[in-house]
N, C-alpha and C positions, 0 to 999 in steps of 0.2 A: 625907371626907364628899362626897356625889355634888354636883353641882354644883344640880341642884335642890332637894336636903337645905338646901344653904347658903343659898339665894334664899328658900325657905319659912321659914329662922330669922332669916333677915335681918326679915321682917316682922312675925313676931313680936315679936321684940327692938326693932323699930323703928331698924334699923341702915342705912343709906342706903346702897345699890351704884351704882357708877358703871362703865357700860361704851363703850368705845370701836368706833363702828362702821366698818368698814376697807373701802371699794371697791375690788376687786381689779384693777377697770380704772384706777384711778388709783393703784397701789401701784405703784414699781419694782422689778421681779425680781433684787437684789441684797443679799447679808448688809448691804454698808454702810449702806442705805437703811433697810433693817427694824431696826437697832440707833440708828441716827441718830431714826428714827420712836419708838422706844418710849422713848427717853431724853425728849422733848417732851412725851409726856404727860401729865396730873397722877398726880402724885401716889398720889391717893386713888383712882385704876383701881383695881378688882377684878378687870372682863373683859377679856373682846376678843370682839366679832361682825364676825364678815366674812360680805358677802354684797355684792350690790346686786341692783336692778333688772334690768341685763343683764352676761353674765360672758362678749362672743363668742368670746374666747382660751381659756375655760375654765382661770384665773388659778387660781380659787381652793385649788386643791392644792398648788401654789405656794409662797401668800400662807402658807397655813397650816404647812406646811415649813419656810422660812424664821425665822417669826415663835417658832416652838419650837426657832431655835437661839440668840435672847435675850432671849427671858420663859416664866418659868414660871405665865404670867396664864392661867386659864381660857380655850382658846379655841371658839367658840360657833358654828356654821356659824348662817347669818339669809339662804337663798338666798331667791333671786329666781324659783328655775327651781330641778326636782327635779335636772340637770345638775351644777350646782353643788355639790352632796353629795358629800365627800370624806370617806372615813374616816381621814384622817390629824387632822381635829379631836378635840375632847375631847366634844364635845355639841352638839345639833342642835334648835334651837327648830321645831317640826314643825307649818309654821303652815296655818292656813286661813282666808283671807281672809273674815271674816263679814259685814263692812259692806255687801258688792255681792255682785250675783245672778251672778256669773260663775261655772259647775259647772267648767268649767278649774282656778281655784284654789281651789274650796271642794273640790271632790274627788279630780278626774281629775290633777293634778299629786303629789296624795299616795299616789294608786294606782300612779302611775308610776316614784314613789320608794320605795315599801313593801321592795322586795326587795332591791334597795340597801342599804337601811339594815338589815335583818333580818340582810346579812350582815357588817355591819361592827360595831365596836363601842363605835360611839357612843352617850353617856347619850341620848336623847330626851322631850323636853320638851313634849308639847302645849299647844299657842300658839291659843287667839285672836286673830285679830291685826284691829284694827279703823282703818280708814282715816277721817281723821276731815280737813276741812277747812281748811288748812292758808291761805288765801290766795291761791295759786299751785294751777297742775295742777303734778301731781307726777310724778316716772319712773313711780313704783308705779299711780297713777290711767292712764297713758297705756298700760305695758306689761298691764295686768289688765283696760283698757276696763271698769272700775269706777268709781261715783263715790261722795267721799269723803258721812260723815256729815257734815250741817253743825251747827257749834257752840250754833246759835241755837235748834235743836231739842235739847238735852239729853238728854231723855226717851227716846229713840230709843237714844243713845249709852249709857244705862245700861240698856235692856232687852235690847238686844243683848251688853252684859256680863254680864247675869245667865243669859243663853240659854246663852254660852261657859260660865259655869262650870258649869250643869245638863248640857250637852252631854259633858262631862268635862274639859273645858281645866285646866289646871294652873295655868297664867299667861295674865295678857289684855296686852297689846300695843299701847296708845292711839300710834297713828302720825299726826303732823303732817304729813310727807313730808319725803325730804331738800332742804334750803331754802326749808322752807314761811318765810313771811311773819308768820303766826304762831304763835303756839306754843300746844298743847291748854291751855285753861282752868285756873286753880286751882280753881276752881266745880267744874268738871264732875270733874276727877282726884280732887279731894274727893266727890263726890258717886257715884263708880262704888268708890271704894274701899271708902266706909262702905256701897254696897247687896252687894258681895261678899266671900267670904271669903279669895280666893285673889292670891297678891302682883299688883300692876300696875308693869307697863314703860312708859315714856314718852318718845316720841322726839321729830324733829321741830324743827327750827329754834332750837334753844337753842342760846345764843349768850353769854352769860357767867355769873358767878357769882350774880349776883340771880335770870335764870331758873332755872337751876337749885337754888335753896335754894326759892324757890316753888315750882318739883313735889314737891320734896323734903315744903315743909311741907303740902302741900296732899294727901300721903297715898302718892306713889308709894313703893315699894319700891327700885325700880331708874331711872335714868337711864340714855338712849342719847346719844349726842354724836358724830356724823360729821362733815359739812359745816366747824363752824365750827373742825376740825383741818387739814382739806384744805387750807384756802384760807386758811390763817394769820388769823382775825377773830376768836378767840375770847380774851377779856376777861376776865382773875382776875379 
């Protein structure tokens, strides 16, 4: 099953994915580390996204090398930069920044990756990916000079999710930032799930097992969880 086959039946079924997001500027370029790393994780992983905001070393071919010599976990390219696009991944969330007026990442970054990825052969995923207020500026608000949605306007956040799905998006993308302060809404993750039909991902500053069974129950399909791996804080 293609890896978006599986994400689409996950939501139907009502089956909850959990994916872990990898910074390749904070991964170390060793077998021991990538096996030490994926032994830590829970459990219940389904994925793996590796991307971030900036990649200077261009890690990520790497990251993703490594990490397929111990898991056979889905892994997902989630860049920062069309750069970043390795076809040693399994699949590529192929996003476009909707929340801000920056034509760099709503277009011109996916033009620049287009032949790239036509010749590798990675699943591709079209991503709405929506930048939503997190508490904190974020890498993603700083490097895209976008700014996020804010939570206090809802309204905004769910017609920009129904625009993604008319547009053709596949999956929507509710970004908090990594180590936002707070975490996207139950209200609103509830409320952009039931206005579309298509699965939602939800990242962004979660931080233990209560946040996460509240996006869980509040409609998401998928979780994202970076940060509170990185920096050992994260709380069964």
């Amino acid at each position: 099953m293609s890896i978006y086959k599986n994400i689409a039946s996950a939501q139907k079924a009502n089956k909850k994915l959990l994916s872990i997001l990898i910074d390749p500027d904070k991964f170390e370029m060793t077998h021991a580390f990538a096996k030490a790393y994926i032994q830590k994780i829970p459990t219940i992983t389904t994925h793996l996204f590796i991307g971030g905001s900036t990649d200077k070393e261009t890690k990520t071919a790497t990251v993703v090398q490594l990490l397929k010599t111990v898991t056979t976990l889905p892994i997902i390219l989630f860049p920062g930069d069309y750069l970043q696009i390795t076809p040693e991944a399994h699949g590529l969330l192929f996003l476009s920044l909707l929340s801000g007026d920056n034509p760099e990442y709503l277009i011109h970054q996916q033009r620049k990756a287009a032949r790239k990825v036509q010749k590798s052969k990675l699943e591709v995923i079209p991503t709405g990916y929506i930048l939503i207020d997190g508490g904190t500026k974020t890498a993603v608000q700083r490097v895209s000079n976008t700014l996020p949605l804010s939570q206090k306007k809802p309204e905004k956040i769910i017609t920009t999710a129904l625009a993604a799905q008319y547009l053709g998006k596949k999956v929507l993308y509710l970004e908090a930032g990594s180590g936002a302060k707070i975490v996207v809404h139950p209200t609103i993750i509830d409320a952009v799930t039931k206005a579309v039909d298509i699965p939602v991902i939800v990242g962004g500053g979660i931080k233990s097992m209560q946040q996460l069974n509240a996006v869980y129950n509040a409609g998401a399909t998928m979780v994202v969880i970076g940060t509170a791996f990185e920096n050992d804080s994260w709380q069964s």
